[in-house]
C-alpha positions as CSV (number, residue, x, y, z in Angstrom):
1,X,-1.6,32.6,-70.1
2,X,1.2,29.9,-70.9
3,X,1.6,26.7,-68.2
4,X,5.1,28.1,-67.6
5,X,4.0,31.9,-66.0
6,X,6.3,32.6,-63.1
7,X,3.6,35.4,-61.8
8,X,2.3,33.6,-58.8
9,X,-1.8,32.7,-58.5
10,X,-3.0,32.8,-54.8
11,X,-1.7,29.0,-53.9
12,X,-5.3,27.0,-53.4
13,X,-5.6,23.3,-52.5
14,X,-6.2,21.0,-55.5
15,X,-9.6,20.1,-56.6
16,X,-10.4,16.5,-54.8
17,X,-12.1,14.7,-57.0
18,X,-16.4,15.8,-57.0
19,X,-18.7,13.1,-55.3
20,X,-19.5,10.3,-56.4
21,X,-16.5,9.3,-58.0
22,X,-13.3,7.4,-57.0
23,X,-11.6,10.0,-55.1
24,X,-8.5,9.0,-56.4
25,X,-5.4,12.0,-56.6
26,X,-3.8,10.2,-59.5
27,X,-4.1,8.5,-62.9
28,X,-4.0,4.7,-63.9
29,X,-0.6,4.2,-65.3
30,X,-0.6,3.3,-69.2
31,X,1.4,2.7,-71.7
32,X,1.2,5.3,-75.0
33,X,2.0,3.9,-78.3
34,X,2.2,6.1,-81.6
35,X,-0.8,5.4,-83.3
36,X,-0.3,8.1,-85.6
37,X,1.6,7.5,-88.7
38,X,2.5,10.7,-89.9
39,X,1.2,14.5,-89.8
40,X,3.2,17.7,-90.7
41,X,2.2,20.5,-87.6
42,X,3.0,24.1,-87.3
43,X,3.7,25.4,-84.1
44,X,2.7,29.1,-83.8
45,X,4.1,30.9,-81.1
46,X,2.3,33.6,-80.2
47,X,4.4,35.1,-77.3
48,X,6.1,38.7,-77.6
49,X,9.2,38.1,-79.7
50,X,11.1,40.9,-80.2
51,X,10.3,44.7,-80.4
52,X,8.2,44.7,-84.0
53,X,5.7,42.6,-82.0
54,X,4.7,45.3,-79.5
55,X,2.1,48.4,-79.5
56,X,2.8,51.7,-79.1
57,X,0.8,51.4,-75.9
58,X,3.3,48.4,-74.7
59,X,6.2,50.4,-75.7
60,X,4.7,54.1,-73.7
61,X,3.9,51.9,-70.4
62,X,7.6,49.5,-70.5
63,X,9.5,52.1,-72.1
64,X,13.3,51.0,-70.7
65,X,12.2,47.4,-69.0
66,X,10.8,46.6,-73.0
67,X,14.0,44.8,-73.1
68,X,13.4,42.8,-70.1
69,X,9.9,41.6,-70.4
70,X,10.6,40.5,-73.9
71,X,13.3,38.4,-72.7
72,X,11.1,37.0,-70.2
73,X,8.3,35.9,-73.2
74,X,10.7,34.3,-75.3
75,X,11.7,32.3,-71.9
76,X,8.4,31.2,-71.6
77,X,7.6,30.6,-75.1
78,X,10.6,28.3,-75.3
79,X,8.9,26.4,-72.7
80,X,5.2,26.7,-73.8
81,X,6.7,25.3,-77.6
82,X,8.4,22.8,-76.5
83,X,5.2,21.4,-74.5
84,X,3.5,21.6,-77.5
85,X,6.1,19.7,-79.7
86,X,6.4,16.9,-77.3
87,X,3.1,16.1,-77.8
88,X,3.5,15.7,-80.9
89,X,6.6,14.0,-81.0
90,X,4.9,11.3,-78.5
91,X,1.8,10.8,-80.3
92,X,3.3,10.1,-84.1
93,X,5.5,7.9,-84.9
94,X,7.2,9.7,-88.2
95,X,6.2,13.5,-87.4
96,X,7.4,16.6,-88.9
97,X,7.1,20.1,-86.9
98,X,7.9,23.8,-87.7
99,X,7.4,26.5,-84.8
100,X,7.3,30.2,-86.0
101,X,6.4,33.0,-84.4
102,X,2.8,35.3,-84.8
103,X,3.8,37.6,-87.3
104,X,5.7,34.6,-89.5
105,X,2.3,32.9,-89.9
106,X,1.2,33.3,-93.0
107,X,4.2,33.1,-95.0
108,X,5.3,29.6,-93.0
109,X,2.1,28.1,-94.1
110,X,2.3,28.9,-97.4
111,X,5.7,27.5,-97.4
112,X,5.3,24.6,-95.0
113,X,1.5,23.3,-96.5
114,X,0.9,21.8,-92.8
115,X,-1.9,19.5,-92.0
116,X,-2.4,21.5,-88.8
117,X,-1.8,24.5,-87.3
118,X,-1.6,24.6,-83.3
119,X,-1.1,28.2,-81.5
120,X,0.7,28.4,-78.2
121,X,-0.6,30.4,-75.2
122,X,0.6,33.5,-74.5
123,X,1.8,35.9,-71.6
124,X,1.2,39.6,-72.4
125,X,-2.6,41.1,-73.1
126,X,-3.3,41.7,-76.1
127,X,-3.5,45.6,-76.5
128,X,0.1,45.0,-75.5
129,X,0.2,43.6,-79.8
130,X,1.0,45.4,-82.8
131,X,-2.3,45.8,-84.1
132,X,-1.0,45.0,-87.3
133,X,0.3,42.2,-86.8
134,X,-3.1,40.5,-85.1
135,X,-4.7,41.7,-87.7
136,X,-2.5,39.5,-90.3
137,X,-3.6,37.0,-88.4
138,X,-7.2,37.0,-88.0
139,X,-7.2,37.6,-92.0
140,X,-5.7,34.2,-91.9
141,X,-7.1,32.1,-89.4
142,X,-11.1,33.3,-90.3
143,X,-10.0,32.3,-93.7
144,X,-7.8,28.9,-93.6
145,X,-8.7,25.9,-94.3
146,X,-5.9,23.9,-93.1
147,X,-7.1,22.8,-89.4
148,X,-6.3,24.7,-86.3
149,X,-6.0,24.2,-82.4
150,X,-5.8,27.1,-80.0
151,X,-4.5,27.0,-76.7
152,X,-5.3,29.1,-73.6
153,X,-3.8,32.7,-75.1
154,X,-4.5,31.0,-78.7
155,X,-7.8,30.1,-77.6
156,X,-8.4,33.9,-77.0
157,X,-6.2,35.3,-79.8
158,X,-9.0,33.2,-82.4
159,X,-12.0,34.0,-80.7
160,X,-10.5,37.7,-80.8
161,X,-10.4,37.1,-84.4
162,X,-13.7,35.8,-84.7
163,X,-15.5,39.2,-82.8
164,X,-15.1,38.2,-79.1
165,X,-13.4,40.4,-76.3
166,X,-11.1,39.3,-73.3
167,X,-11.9,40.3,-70.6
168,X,-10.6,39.4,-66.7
169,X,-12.6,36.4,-64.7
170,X,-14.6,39.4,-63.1
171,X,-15.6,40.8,-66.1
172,X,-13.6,43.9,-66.0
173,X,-11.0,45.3,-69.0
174,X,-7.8,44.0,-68.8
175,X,-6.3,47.7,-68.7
176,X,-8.3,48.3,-65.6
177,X,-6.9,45.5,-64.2
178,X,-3.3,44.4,-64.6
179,X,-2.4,44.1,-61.6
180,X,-3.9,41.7,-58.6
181,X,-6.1,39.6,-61.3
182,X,-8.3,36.4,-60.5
183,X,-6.7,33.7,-61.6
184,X,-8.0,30.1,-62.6
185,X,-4.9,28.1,-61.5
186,X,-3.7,24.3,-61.1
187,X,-5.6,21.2,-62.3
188,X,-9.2,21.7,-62.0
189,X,-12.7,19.7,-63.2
190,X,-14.6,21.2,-66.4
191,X,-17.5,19.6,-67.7
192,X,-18.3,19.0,-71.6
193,X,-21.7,20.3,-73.0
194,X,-21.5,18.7,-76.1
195,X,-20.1,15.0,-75.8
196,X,-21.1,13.7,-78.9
197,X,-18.1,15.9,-81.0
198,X,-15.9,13.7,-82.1
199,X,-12.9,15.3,-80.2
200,X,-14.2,13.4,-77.6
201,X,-14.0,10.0,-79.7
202,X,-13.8,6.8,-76.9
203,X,-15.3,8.7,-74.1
204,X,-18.3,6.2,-74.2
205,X,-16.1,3.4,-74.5
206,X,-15.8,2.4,-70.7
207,X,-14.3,-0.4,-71.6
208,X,-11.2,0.8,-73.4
209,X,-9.4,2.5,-70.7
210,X,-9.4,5.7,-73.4
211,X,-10.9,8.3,-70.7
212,X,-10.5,8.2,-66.6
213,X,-13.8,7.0,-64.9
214,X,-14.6,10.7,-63.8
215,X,-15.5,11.2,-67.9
216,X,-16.8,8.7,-68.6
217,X,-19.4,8.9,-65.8
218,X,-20.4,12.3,-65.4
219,X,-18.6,13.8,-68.5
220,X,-15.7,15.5,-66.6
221,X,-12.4,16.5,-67.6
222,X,-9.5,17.6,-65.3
223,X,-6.8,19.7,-66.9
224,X,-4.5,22.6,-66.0
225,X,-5.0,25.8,-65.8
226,X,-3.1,28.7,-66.2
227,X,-5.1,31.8,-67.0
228,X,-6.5,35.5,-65.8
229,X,-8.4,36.4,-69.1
230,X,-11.5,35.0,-70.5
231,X,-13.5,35.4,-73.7
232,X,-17.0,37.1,-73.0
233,X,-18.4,35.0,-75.3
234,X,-18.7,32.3,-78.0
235,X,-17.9,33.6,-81.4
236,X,-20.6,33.4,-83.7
237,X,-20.3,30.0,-86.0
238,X,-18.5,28.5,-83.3
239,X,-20.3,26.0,-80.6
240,X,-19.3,25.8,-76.7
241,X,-18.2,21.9,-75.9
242,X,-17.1,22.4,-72.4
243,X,-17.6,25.3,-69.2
244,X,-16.9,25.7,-65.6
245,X,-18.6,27.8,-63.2
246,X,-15.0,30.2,-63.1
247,X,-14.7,30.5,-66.8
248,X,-17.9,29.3,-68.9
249,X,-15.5,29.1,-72.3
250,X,-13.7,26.7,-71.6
251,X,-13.5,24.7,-75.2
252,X,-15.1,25.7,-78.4
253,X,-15.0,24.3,-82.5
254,X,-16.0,26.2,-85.3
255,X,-16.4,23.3,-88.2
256,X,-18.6,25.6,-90.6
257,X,-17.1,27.2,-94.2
258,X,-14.8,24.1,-95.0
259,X,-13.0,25.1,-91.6
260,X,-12.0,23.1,-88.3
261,X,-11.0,24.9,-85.4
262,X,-10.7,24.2,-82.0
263,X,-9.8,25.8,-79.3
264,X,-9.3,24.9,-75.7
265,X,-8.6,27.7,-72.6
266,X,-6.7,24.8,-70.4
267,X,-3.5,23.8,-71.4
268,X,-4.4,20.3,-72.6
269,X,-0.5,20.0,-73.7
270,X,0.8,19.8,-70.0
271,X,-1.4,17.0,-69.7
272,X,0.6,14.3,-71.3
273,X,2.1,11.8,-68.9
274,X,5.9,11.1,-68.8
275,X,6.1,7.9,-69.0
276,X,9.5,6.4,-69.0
277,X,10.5,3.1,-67.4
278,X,10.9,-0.4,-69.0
279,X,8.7,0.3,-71.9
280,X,11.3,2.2,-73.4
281,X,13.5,-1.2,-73.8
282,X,10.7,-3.4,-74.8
283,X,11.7,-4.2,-78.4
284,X,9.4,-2.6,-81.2
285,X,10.1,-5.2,-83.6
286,X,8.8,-8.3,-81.4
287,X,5.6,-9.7,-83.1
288,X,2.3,-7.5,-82.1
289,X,1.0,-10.4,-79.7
290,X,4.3,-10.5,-77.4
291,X,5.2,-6.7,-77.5
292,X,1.3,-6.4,-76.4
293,X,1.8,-8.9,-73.7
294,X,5.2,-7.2,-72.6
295,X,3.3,-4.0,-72.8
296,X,0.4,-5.4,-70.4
297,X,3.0,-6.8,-67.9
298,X,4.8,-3.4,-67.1
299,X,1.8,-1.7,-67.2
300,X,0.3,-3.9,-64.1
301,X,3.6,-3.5,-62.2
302,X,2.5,0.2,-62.1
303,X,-1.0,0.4,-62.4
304,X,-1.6,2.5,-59.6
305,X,1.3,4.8,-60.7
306,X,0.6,7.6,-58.2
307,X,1.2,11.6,-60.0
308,X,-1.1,13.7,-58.4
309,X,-0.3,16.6,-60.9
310,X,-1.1,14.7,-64.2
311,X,-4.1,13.8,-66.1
312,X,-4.3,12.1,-69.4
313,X,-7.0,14.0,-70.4
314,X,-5.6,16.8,-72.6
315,X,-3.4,14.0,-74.0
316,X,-6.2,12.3,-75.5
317,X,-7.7,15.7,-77.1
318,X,-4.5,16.4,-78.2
319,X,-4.5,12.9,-80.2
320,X,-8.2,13.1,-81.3
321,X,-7.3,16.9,-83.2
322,X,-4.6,15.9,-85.1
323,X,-6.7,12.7,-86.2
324,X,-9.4,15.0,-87.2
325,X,-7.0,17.1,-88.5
326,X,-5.8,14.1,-90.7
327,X,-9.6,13.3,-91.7
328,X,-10.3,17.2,-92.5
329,X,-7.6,16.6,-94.8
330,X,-8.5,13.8,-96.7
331,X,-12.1,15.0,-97.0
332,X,-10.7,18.0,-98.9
333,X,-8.4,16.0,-101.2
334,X,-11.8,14.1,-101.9
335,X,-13.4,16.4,-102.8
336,X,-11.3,18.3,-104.4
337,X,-9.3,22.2,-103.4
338,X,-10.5,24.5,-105.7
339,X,-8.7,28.1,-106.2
340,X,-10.5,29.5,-103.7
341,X,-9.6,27.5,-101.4
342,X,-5.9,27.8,-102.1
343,X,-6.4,31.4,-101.6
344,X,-7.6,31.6,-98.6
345,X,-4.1,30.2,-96.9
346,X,-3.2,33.9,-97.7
């Protein structure tokens, strides 16, 4: 499901945060400074676009309200794409994006070469897909090389493409229940299995402010969900990195076959923290020492900058996959891209 959903989850409490830590509803402020010199990223969108997208069974069951509903996805994938694209946008300082939709994949990275490939959420289920059209892009993404990051509905749509099912948080089909699903809604706590990947790079260093004190402690990440589908299982030559007792799949990477994907159910892209204020007129070209120093000041006029509905976590993830992304990259060029490798982009 995409962050920006107007179908309305039963309205919990938010998580407090689990014993023994802090207890704390917000995030230390920080500053974020582009680190990233330069990466070339294609946004996929994989909402409902137009009419082409949709299945026979899509088209039997909304027959005149097709019209309608498509408006509504490309609503909401305007939203969900622009998410992803500020990421971006914030984390490098010379970046260069391209968003197409699901059925323009493969031709866009043919054309585009990107250095990674992130797919949006999405809305609809997927039986609700031309068939056709999904299966264009499992032919690519179970062949690519080029390094890939799925979110929530992209998370599904590769582990689809990789021999796992959706199904509902109580196990059912999602054509026996469209209506009146369990939803996993608002931030909530996962925990990583696996926190040695490197997608997880800092976590151990409590010293650098990289991850909250939650992670770093009891390996815990809170990030927002938005969903009311799940994938029954991992895909083979994939590994689980994190699970939740609601929905065990919660992050996954395939790195196996010259390929690196991840994918991630939460929606680690609504995760990144606003942050306007001063640091937006502190001059870039001061020397490295005073700009730090500036940099420090603001930051401890607002450390306890309280947001109860933000979390740097996803932001961090975010910024580790497209440095791995960068890395897979330059491994490749090392080594060398042979034909077959070219080939496999189609």
């Amino acid at each position: 499901m995409t962050p920006e959903t107007t179908q309305q989850p039963p309205q919990d409490q938010p998580d407090s945060l689990p014993f023994p830590y802090n207890q704390r509803p917000f995030c230390h402020y920080e500053p974020v400074e582009k680190s990233i010199p330069s990466i070339r990223v294609l946004v996929v969108n994989a909402l409902l676009h137009d009419e082409a997208d949709l299945s026979d069974l899509a088209r039997r069951e909304w027959g005149e309200t097709a019209a309608s509903k498509l408006e509504r996805e490309r609503y909401i994938s305007s939203l969900a794409v622009e998410n992803i694209v500020s990421n971006v946008t914030r984390l490098v300082r010379e970046p260069e994006t391209r968003v197409v939709n699901l059925s323009e994949t493969v031709g866009a990275v043919e054309e585009f070469r990107p250095q990674a490939v992130v797919v949006s959420g999405t809305l609809s289920d997927f039986d609700y897909y031309d068939p056709e059209m999904l299966r264009r892009f499992a032919r690519f993404v179970e062949r690519t090389r080029t390094p890939v990051l799925g979110i929530c509905g992209g998370h599904q749509l590769v582990g689809l493409c990789f021999g796992a099912h959706c199904v509902t948080l109580d196990n059912r089909e999602p054509a026996e229940r469209r209506e009146g699903r369990q939803f996993e809604y608002q931030y909530r706590f996962i925990r990583i299995t696996d926190p040695a990947d490197p997608i997880f790079r800092g976590m151990h260093e409590r010293d650098s402010g990289v991850w909250q004190d939650y992670t770093t402690e009891d390996r815990i990440l809170r990030v927002w969900q938005n969903h009311g589908l799940q994938l029954d299982r991992v895909p083979e030559g994939f590994h689980l990195l994190a699970t939740a007792y609601l929905c065990r799949n919660q992050m996954m990477v395939k790195r196996t076959d010259g390929q690196l994907i991840y994918t991630v159910q939460f929606h680690l892209e609504k995760s990144f923290q606003d942050l306007t204020s001063n640091l937006q007129r502190i001059n870039p070209n001061l020397p490295p020492e005073e700009r730090k120093r500036l940099l420090r000041e603001e930051a401890s006029r607002r450390t306890l900058w309280a947001h109860p509905n933000e979390s740097r976590d996803g932001r961090i993830i975010f910024e580790n996959f497209l440095r791995l992304a960068l890395e897979h990259g330059q491994n490749r060029e090392r080594v060398g891209v042979n034909a077959e490798d070219r080939n496999a982009e189609r």
